[in-house]
C-alpha positions as CSV (number, residue, x, y, z in Angstrom):
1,X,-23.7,5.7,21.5
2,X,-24.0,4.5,17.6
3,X,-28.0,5.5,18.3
4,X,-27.1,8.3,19.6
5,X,-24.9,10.2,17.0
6,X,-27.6,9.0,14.5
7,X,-30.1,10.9,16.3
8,X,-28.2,13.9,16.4
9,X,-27.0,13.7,12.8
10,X,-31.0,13.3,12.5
11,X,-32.1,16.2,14.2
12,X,-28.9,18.0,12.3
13,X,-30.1,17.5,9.0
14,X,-34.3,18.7,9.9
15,X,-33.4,21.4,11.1
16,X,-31.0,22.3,7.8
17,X,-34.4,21.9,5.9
18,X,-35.3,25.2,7.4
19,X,-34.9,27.9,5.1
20,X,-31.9,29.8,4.7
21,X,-30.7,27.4,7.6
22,X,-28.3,25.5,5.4
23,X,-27.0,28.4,3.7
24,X,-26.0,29.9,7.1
25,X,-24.4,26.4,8.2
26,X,-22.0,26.8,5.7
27,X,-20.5,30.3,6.9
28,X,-19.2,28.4,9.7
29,X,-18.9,24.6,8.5
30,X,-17.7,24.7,4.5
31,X,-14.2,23.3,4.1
32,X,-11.8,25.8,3.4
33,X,-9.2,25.3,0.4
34,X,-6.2,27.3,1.3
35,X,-4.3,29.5,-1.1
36,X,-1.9,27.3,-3.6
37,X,1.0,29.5,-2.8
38,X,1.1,29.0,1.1
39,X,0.5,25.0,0.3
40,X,3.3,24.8,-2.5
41,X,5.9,26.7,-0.3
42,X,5.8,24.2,2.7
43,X,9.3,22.9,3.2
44,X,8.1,19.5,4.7
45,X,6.7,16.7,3.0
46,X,9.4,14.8,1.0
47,X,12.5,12.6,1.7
48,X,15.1,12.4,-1.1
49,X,18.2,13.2,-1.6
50,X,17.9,16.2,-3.7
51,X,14.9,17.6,-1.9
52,X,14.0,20.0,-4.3
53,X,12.2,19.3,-7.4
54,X,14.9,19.4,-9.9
55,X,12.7,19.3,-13.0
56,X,11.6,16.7,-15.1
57,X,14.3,16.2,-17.6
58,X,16.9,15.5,-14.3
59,X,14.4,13.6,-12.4
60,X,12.7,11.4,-14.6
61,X,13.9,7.4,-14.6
62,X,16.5,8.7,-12.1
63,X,14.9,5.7,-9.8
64,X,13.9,4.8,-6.2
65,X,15.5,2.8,-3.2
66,X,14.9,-1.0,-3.1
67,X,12.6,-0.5,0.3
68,X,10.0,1.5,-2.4
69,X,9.7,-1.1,-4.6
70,X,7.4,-4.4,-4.3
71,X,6.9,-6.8,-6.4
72,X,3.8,-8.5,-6.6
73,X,2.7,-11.4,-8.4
74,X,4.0,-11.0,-11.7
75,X,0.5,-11.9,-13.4
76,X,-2.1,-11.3,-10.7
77,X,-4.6,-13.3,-9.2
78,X,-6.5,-15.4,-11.8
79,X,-9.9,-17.1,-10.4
80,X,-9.7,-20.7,-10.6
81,X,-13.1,-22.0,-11.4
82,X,-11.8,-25.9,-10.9
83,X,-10.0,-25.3,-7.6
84,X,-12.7,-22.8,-6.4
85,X,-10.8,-20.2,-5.0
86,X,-8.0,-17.0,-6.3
87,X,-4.4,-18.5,-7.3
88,X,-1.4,-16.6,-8.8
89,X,-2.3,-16.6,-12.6
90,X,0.3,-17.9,-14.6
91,X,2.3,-15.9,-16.7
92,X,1.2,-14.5,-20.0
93,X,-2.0,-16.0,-19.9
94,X,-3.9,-17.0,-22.9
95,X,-7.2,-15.0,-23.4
96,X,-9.7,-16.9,-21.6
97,X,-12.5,-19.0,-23.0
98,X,-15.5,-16.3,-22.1
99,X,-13.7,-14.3,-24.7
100,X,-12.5,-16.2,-28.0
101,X,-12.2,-13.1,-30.0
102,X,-10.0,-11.5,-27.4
103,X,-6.3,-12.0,-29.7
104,X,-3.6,-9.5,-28.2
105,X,-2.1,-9.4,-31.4
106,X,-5.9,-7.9,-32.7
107,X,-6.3,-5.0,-29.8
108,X,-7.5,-1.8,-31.1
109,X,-8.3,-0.1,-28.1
110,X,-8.1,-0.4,-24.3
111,X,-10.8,1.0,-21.6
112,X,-9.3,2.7,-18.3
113,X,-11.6,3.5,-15.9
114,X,-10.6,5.1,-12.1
115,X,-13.1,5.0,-9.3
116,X,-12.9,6.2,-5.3
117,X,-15.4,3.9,-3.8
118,X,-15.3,5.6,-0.7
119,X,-14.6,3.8,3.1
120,X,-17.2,2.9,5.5
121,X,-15.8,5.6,8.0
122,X,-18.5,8.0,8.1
123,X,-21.0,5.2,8.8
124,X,-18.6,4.3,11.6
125,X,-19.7,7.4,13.7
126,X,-23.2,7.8,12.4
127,X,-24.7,4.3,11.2
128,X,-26.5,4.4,7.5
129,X,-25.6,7.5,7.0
130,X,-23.2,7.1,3.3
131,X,-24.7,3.3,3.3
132,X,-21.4,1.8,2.6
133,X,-22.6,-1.8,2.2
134,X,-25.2,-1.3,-0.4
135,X,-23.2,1.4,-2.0
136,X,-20.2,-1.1,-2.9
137,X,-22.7,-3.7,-3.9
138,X,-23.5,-1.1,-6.5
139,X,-20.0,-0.5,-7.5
140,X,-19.3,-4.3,-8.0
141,X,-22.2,-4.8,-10.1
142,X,-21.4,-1.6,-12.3
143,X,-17.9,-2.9,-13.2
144,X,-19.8,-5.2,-15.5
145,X,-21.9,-2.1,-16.8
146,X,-18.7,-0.2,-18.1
147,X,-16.6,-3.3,-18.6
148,X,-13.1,-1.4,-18.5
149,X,-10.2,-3.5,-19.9
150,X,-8.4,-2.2,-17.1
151,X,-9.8,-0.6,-13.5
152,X,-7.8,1.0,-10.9
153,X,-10.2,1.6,-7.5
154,X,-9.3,3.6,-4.5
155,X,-9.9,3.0,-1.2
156,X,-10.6,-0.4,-1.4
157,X,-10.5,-2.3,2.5
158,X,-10.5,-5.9,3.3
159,X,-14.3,-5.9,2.8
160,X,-14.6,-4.6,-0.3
161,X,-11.9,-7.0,-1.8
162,X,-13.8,-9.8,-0.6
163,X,-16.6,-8.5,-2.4
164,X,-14.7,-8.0,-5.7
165,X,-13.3,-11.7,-5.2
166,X,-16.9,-13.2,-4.9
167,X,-18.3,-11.2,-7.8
168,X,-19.0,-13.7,-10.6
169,X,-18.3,-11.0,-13.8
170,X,-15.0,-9.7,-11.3
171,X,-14.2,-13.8,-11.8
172,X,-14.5,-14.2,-15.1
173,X,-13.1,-11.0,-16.7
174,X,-10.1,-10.0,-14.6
175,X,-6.9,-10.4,-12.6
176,X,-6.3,-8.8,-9.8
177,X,-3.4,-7.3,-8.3
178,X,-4.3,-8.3,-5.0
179,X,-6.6,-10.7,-3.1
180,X,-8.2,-11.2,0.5
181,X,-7.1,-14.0,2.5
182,X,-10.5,-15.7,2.3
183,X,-10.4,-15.7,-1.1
184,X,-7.4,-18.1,-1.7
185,X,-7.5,-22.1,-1.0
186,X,-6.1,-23.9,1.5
187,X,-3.3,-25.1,-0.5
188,X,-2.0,-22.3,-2.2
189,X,2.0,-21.9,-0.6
190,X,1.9,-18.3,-2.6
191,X,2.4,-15.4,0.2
192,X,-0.4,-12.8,1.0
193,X,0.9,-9.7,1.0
194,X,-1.4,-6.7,2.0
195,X,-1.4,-3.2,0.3
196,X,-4.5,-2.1,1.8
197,X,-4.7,-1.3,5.5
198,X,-6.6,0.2,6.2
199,X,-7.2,0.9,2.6
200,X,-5.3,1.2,-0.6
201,X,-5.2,0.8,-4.4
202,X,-6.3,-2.3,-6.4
203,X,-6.4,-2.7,-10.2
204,X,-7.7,-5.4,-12.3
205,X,-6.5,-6.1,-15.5
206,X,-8.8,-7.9,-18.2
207,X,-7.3,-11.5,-18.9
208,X,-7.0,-11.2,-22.5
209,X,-4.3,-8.3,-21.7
210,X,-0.7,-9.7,-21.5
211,X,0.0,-8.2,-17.7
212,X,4.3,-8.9,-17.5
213,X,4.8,-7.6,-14.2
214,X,2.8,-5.8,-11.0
215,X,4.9,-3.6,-8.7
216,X,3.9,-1.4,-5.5
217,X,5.2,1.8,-5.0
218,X,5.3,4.2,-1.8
219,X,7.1,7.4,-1.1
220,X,8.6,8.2,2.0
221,X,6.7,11.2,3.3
222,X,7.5,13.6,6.0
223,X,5.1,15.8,8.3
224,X,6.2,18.4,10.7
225,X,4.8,18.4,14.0
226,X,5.2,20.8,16.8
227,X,8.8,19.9,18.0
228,X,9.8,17.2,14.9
229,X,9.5,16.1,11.3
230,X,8.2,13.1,11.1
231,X,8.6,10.3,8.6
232,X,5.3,8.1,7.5
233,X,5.4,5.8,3.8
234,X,2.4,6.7,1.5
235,X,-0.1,4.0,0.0
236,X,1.2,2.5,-2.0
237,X,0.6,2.9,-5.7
238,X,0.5,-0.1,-8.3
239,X,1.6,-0.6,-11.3
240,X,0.5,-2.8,-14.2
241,X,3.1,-3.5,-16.9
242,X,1.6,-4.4,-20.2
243,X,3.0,-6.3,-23.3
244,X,1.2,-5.1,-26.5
245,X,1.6,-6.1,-29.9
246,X,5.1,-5.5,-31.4
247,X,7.5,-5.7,-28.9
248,X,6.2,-2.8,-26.8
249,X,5.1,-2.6,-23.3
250,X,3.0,0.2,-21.6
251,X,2.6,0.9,-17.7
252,X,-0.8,1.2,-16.1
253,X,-0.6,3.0,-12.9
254,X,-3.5,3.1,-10.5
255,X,-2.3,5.7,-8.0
256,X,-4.1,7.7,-4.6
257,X,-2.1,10.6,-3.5
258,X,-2.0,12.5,0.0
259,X,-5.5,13.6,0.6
260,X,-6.5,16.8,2.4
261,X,-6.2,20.2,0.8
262,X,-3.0,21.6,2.6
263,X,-0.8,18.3,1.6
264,X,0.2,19.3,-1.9
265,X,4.0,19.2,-1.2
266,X,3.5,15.3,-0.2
267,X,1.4,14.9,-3.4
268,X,3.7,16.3,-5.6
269,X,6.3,14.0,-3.9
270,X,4.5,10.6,-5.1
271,X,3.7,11.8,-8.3
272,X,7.6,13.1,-8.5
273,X,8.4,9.2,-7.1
274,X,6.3,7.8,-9.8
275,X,7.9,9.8,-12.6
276,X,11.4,8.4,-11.2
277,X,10.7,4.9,-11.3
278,X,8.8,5.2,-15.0
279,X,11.7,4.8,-17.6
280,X,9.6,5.4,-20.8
281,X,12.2,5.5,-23.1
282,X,11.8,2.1,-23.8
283,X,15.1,1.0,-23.4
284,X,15.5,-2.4,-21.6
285,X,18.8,-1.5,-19.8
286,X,18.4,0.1,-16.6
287,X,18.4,4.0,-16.6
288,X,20.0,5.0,-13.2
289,X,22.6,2.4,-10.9
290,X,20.8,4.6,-8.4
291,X,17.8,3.3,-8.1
292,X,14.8,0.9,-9.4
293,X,13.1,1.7,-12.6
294,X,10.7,-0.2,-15.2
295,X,11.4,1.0,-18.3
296,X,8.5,0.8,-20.7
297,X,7.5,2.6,-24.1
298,X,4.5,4.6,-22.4
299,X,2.8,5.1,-19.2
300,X,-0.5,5.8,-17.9
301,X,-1.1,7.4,-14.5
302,X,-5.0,7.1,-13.3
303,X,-6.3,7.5,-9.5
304,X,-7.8,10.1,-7.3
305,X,-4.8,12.7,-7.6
306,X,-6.7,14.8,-4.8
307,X,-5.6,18.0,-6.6
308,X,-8.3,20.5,-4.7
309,X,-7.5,23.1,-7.3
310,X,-6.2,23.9,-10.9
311,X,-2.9,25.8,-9.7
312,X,-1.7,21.7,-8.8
313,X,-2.1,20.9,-12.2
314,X,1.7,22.2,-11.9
315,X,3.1,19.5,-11.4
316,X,1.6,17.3,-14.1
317,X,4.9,18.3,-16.4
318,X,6.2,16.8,-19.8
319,X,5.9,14.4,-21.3
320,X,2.8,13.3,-19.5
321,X,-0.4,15.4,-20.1
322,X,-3.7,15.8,-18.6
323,X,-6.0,13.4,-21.0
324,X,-9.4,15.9,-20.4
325,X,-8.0,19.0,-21.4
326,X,-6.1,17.3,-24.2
327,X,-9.4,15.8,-25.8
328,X,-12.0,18.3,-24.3
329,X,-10.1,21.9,-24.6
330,X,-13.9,23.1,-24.8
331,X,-15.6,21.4,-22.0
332,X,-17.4,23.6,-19.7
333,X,-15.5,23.0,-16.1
334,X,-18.7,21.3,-14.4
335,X,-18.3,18.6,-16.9
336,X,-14.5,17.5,-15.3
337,X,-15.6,17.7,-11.8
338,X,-15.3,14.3,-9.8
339,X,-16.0,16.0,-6.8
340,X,-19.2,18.0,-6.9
341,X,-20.6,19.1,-3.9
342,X,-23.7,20.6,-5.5
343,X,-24.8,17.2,-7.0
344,X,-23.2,14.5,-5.4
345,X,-25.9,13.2,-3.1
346,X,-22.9,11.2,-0.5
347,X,-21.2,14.5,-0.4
348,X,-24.4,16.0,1.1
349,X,-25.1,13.4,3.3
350,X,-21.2,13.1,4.6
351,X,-21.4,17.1,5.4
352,X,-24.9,17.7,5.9
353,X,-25.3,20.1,2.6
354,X,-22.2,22.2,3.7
355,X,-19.6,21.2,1.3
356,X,-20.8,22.3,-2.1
357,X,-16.5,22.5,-3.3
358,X,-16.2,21.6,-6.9
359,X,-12.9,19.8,-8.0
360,X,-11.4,17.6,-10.6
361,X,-9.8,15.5,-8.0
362,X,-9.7,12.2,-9.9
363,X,-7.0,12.2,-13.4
364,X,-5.8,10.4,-16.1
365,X,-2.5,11.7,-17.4
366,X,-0.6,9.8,-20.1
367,X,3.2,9.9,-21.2
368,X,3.6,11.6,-25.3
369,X,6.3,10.5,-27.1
370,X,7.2,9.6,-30.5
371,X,7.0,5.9,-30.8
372,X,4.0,5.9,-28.3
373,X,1.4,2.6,-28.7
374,X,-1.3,4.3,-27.1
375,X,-3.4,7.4,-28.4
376,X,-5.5,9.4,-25.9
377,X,-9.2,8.8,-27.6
378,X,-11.8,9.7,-25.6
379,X,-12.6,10.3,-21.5
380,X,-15.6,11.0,-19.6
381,X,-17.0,11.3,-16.0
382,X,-18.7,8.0,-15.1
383,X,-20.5,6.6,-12.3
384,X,-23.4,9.0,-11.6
385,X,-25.8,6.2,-10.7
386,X,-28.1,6.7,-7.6
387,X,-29.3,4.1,-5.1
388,X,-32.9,4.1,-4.4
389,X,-33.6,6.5,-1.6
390,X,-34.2,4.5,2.0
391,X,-35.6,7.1,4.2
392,X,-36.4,10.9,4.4
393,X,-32.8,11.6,5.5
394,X,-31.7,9.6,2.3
395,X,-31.8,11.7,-0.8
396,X,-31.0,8.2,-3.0
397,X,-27.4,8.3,-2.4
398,X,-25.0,8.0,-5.5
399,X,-22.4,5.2,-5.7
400,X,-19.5,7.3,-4.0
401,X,-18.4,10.4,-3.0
402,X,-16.5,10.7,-6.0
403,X,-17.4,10.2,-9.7
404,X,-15.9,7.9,-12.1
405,X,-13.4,8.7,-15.2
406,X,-12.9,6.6,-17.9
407,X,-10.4,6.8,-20.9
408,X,-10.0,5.0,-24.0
409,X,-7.2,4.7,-25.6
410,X,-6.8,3.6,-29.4
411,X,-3.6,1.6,-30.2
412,X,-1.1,2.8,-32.7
């Protein structure tokens, strides 16, 4: 059957070398993006008590039920070059010997970068066809290229964490907020939890950054079917907290919000749930007796926000901002786009040239206050690296369907 759908996509993708046959494939085969205000008017996708978005001022730090909240292991993973294998890093750990100069107290600036490295689900039904396998050997070894202090990845499965966990520069240079079973010694009584089936978020945080705490949050989201609403959790998003120099502590957030077009009301639900739980006025106390919060002085959101179009840039509100229209006000929009179906060589090969959208689905917002430690310095689209091509039906595929973003951030 596998040879089978691969000879059809085969026969599929000559025949779209045809002129003019590719442009008439799309008249009945481009993905639709439907208006924003059908999509923001659906009364189904969130489950709170106050269903309707109150506004930021009455919403933010309000906090979430206990069942949203998980904590992970308050440092990480750390790798354990003497015991071979991942074990829960201790807390606060010194800056490790690859990287002597590496003094918290010294920071100047810290690296983000956020990456969807795209599931192996398309080459489920049609084998080769996005490559997965030598695609995320790519990705792996590029982590070293861009050397992030900090990396939040999307769609990472069981496989690709193993990967990550085997890498040698993954090793060295980071935590990580979750590890594969295989990765961890026999001995090691430390539970392994899961927030990746099928697939989820994972961020690593370079060891010379002071990580205080890791949490997972999920939303409860609700889809209405024919005769019910139903109820589903989200993946769950993760969150770094960060001691910097000073007393004060930033959040990291590596986040992946409902994908598919139509499901802006259950996006804006995670992001709202995010904005609940983030108590960025710095005050240790807890906010709200209603709910959980971390209360830091800032907070940094990063992830594929799968926001199809600009008109869901509503409900990025103050005090966070957009970090690429902050810092590039001038940028023409082809230079956002994370998504571009015109140059994206995986795009072409997952839809057969018939998906030519063009979206800034991937973001980095950040939280602006007075007293902030971080200052939004630069950001850029990332990642654009192709794989050799492998056959006539493979254009030398880039990394992912998506395209990198990475932010630096000077500290105050």
């Amino acid at each position: 059957m596998a040879l089978l759908r691969r000879g059809v996509y085969s026969m599929v993708w000559g025949a779209l070398q045809v002129p003019l046959a590719t442009p008439l494939a799309r008249v009945f085969i481009k993905p639709r993006t439907p208006a924003f205000d059908r999509i923001a008017a659906r009364d189904a996708g969130h489950a709170n008590d106050s269903p309707a978005w109150q506004g930021m001022a009455a919403e933010m730090a309000t906090g979430l039920a206990d069942d949203l909240v998980e904590e992970l292991p308050s440092s990480g993973w750390a790798f354990d070059p003497d015991a071979a294998c991942w074990t829960p890093a201790p807390p606060n750990a010194p800056p490790s010997a690859a990287e002597p100069d590496a003094d918290p107290t010294t920071l100047r600036s810290l690296t983000l970068l956020t990456y969807n490295v795209l599931i192996q689900n398309y080459d489920d039904v049609v084998p080769g066809v996005t490559r997965a396998d030598a695609r995320w050997s790519a990705i792996v070894a590029y982590l070293a290229e861009v050397d992030a202090d900090i990396v939040s990845l999307n769609e990472i499965t069981p496989a690709f964490l193993d990967l990550l966990g085997a890498d040698e520069f993954v090793r060295s240079k980071y935590v990580m907020s979750e590890v594969s079973a295989s990765c961890v010694g026999e001995d090691c009584e430390a539970p392994i939890e899961t927030t990746i089936e099928p697939h989820g978020v994972v961020v690593l945080v370079a060891r010379r950054l002071a990580l205080v705490s890791l949490h997972a949050v999920r939303s409860r989201l609700l889809t209405r079917k024919p005769s019910r609403v139903a109820e589903s959790s989200s993946r769950a998003s993760i969150v770094a907290r960060i001691a910097l120099a000073g007393g004060k502590s930033v959040a990291v957030v590596g986040t992946h919000l409902q994908a598919r077009a139509p499901n802006y009301v259950p996006r804006r639900q995670q992001l709202r749930d995010l904005y609940r739980f983030l108590d960025i006025s710095g005050d240790a106390a807890p906010s709200s007796e209603a709910g959980r919060t971390l209360a830091v002085d800032q907070a940094v959101i990063l992830g594929d926000f799968n926001l199809h179009q600009e008109a869901e840039s509503a409900m990025i509100e103050a005090p966070y901002v957009d970090v690429w229209p902050l810092l590039r006000p001038d940028a023409s929009p082809e230079d956002g786009y994370t998504w571009d179906g015109r140059t994206n060589t995986v795009i072409a090969a997952m839809w057969c040239k018939c998906d030519t959208r063009r979206m800034r689905l991937d973001r980095v917002i950040v939280s602006q206050g007075a007293s902030d430690p971080l200052r939004p310095a630069s950001i850029e689209v990332v990642a654009k690296n192709q794989l050799p091509s492998a056959s006539y039906f493979d254009p030398g595929l880039h990394m992912s369907d998506h395209y990198g973003l990475a932010a630096t951030f000077t500290l105050v």
